[in-house]
ZAVEX-41344 format. One record per residue (C-alpha): z, x, y; residue in one letter. Coordinates in steps of 0.5 Angstrom, whole numbers, padded with zeros to 4 digits, always signed. Layout:
<sites>
ZXYA;...
</sites>
This chain:
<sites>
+0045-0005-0043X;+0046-0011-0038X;+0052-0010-0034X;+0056-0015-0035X;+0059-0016-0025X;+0054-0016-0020X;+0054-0011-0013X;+0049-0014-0008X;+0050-0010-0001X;+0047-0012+0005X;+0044-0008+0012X;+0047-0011+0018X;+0041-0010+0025X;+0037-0015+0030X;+0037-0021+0024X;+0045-0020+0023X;+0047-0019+0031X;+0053-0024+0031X;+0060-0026+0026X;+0055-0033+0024X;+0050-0028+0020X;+0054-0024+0017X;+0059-0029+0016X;+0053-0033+0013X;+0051-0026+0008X;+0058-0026+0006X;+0058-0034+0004X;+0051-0032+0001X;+0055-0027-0005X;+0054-0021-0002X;+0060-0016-0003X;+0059-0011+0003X;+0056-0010+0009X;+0052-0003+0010X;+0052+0000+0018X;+0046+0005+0018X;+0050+0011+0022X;+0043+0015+0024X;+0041+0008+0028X;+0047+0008+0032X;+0048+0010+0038X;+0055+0012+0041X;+0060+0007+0042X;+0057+0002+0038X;+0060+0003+0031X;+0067+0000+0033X;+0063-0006+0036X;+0059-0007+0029X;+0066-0006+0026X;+0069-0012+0029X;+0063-0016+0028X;+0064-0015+0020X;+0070-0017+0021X;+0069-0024+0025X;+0064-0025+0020X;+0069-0024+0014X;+0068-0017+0011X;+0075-0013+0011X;+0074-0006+0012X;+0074-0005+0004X;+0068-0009+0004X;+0064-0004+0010X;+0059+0001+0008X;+0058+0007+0013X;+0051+0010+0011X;+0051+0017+0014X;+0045+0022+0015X;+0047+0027+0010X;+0042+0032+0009X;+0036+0028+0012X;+0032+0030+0018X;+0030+0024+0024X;+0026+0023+0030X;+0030+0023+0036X;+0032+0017+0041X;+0025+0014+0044X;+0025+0010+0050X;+0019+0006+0046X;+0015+0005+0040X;+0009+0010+0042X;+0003+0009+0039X;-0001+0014+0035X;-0009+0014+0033X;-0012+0018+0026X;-0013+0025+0029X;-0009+0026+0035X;-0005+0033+0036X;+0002+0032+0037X;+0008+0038+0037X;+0015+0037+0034X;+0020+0040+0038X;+0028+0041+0036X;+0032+0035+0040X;+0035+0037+0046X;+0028+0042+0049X;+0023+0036+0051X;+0023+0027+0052X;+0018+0023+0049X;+0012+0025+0053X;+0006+0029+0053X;+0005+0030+0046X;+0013+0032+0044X;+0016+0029+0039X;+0024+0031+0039X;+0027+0032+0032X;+0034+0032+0031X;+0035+0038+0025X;+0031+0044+0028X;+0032+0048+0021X;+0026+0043+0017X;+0021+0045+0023X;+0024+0052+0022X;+0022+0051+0014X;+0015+0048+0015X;+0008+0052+0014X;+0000+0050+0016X;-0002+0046+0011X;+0005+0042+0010X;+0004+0034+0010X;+0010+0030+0013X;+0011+0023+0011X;+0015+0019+0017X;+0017+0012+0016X;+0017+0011+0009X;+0010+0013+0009X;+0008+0009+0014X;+0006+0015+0018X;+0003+0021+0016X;+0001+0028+0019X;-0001+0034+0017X;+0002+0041+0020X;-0003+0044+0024X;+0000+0051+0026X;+0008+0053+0026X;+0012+0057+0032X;+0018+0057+0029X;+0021+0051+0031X;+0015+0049+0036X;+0011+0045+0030X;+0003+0043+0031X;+0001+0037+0028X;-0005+0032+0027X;-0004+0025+0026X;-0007+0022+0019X;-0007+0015+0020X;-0007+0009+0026X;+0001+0006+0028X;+0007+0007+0031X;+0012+0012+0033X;+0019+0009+0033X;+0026+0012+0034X;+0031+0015+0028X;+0025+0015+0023X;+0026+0019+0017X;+0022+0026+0017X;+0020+0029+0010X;+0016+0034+0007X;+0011+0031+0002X;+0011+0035-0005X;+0015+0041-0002X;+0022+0041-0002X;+0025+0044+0003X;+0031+0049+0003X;+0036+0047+0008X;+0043+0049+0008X;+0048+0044+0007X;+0052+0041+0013X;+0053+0035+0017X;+0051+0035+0023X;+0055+0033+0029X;+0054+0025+0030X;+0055+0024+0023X;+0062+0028+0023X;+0064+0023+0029X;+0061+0017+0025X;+0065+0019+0020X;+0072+0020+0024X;+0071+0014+0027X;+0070+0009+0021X;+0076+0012+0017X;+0081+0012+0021X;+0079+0006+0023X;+0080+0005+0015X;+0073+0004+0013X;+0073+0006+0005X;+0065+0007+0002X;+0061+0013+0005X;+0054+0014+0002X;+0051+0020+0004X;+0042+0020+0005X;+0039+0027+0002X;+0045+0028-0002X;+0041+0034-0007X;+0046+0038-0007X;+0054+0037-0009X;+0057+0042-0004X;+0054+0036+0001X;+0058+0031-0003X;+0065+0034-0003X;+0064+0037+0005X;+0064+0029+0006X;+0070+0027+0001X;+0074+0034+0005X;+0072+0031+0012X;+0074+0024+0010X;+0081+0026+0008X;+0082+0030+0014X;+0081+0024+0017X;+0086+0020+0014X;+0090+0023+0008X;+0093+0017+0005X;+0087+0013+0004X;+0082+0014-0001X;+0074+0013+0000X;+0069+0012-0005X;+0063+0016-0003X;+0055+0014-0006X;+0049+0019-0007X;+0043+0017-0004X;+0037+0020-0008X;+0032+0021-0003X;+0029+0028-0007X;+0026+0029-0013X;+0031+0035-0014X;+0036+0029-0013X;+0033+0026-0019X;+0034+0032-0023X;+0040+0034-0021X;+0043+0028-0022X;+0048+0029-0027X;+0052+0034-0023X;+0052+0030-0017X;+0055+0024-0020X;+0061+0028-0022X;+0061+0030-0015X;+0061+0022-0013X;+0063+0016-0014X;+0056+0012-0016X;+0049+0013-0015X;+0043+0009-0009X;+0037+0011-0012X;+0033+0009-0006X;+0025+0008-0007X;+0023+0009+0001X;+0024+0016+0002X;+0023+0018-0004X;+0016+0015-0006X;+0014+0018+0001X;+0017+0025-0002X;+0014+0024-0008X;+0008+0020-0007X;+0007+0013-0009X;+0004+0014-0016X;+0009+0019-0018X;+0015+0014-0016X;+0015+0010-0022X;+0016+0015-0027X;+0022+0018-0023X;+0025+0011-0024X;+0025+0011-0030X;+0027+0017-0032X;+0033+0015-0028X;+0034+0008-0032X;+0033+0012-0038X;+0038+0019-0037X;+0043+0015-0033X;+0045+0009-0034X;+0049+0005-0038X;+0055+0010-0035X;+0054+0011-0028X;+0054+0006-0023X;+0048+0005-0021X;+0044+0002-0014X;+0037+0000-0012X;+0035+0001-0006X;+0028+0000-0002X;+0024-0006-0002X;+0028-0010-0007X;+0025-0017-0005X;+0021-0014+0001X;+0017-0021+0001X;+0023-0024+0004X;+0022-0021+0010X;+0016-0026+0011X;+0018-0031+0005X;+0025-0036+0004X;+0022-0034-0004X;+0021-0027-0008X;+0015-0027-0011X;+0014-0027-0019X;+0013-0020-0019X;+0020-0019-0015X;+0023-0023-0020X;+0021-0020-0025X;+0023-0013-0023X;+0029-0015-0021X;+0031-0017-0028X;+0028-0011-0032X;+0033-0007-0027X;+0038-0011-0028X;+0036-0012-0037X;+0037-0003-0035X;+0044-0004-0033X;+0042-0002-0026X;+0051-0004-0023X;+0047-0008-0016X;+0042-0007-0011X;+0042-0006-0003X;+0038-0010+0001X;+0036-0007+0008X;+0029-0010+0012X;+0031-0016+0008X;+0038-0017+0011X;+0037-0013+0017X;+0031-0016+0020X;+0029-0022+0016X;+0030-0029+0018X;+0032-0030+0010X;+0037-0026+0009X;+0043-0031+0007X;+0037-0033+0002X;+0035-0026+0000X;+0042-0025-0003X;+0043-0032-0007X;+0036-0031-0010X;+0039-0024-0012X;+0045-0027-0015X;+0041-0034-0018X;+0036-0028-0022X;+0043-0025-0025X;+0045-0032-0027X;+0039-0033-0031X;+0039-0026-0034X;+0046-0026-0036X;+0047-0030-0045X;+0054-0032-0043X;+0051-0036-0037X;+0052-0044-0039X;+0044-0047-0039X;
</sites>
């Protein structure tokens, strides 16, 4: 069933670094302004902050992404290239810089948890290795395809879900004390499989400022996610159904069956975002394309509550046009509209 508003949060980076963009964002329709918490490093969300409010979005209208219960790369001086067939090794962040061979990771259980044969998915997929040998953190792997290394990147394990305990790790509960006492109201929480995940962030975000309340968002990343989706709506207060980390979790030809089955079981009572490449042509284009438009509106015509916009905001040049085309397809999808 259509729903009858439209949410439309976009992701502030290199494209939006200044109060003009994220003004002209704000002019465009969007309703909140996401900050990445995993690509942030010290003392930089208070700057992001304030330019959001330059550019027209209170604190109520700032969305802070926490890391949750995914794993990334750690910091990296530069991009380092990688080629099909190279050995590289996966060390726990703090033990080794990016240098020969050694690859830092900021969760030392996931390296902990990996077994020879295990296939690991970086960067949405864009990168993939294959687990070599394990040495309890210290993890072998070669390189199945040519590209790029990159900072913060997300790490998951293809087809195998990994039992992690649930906790936040240090930078996010910093991140998330820092913003709502700064009176940022909307949390969302990457690789939220588990509802305990969920409620440790309602518990810290109240610690942090008692007498104000905040809305928190699951991101469904894990097809355990998926499943379990029922139970963490109850310990939330909307769902993100985020195609990135999960086609790379899943894979790709697996991804539209979960998606469907989400619109099929959850919708219309719980609120629901979509998130990963919504109109990814627009990163290059100042125009989606037909097969964009048509997915956005079979999303919309499922009662999906609004989309989240991330490389087409936060690296594209078209962002502001990204978000009146999102607005404009709701427009043409809704009966009461006038021609």
């Amino acid at each position: 069933m259509r729903r009858s508003t439209l949410t439309v949060i976009v992701t502030l980076g290199p494209a939006t670094a200044s109060p003009a963009a994220v003004a002209a964002l704000r002019d465009a329709g969007a309703d909140l302004v996401r900050l990445n918490g995993a690509h942030l490093l010290p003392g930089q969300l208070a700057m992001l902050l304030d330019m959001a409010e330059r550019g027209g979005f209170p604190m109520d209208r700032v969305v802070v992404d926490l890391q949750g219960g995914k794993t990334r790369l750690g910091w990296l001086p530069a991009p380092v290239p990688v080629r099909a067939g190279e050995r590289l090794h996966l060390v726990p962040e703090g033990q080794a810089t990016a240098s020969q061979g050694l690859i830092t990771v900021d969760r030392p259980a996931f390296l902990r948890a990996l077994v020879p044969g295990d296939r690991l998915r970086l960067d949405d997929g864009r990168l993939g290795f294959t687990v070599l040998a394990a040495h309890g953190t210290r993890i072998s792997v070669e390189a199945e395809l040519d590209g790029e290394l990159k900072s913060r990147k997300g790490l998951a394990c293809l087809g195998r879900e990994l039992d992690l305990e649930v906790h936040l790790l240090p930078s996010d509960r910093t991140l998330l004390d820092r913003a709502v006492k700064r009176g940022v109201k909307h949390l969302a929480v990457s690789y939220a499989r588990h509802p305990d995940l969920l409620r440790l962030v309602k518990r810290y975000a109240r610690s942090a400022a008692p007498n104000q309340p905040v809305q928190v968002y699951a991101k469904l990343e894990q097809p355990g996610a998926v499943d379990a989706w029922s139970v963490l709506a109850e310990a939330c207060d909307g769902l993100w159904l985020c195609r990135g980390d999960l086609g790379a979790e899943v894979g790709l030809e697996n991804l539209p069956g979960l998606q469907r089955r989400l619109l099929t079981q959850a919708l219309p009572g719980v609120p629901l975002l979509v998130a990963g490449q919504v109109l990814h042509h627009m990163c290059v284009s100042p125009r989606p394309t037909r097969s964009e438009a048509c997915h956005v509106d079979d999303l919309l015509q499922a009662g999906v509550a609004g989309f989240v916009l991330s490389d087409e905001t936060a690296l594209g040049p078209h962002g502001p046009k990204a978000v009146r085309w999102l607005q404009r397809l709701f427009a043409a999808g809704d009966p009461t509209a006038a021609p």
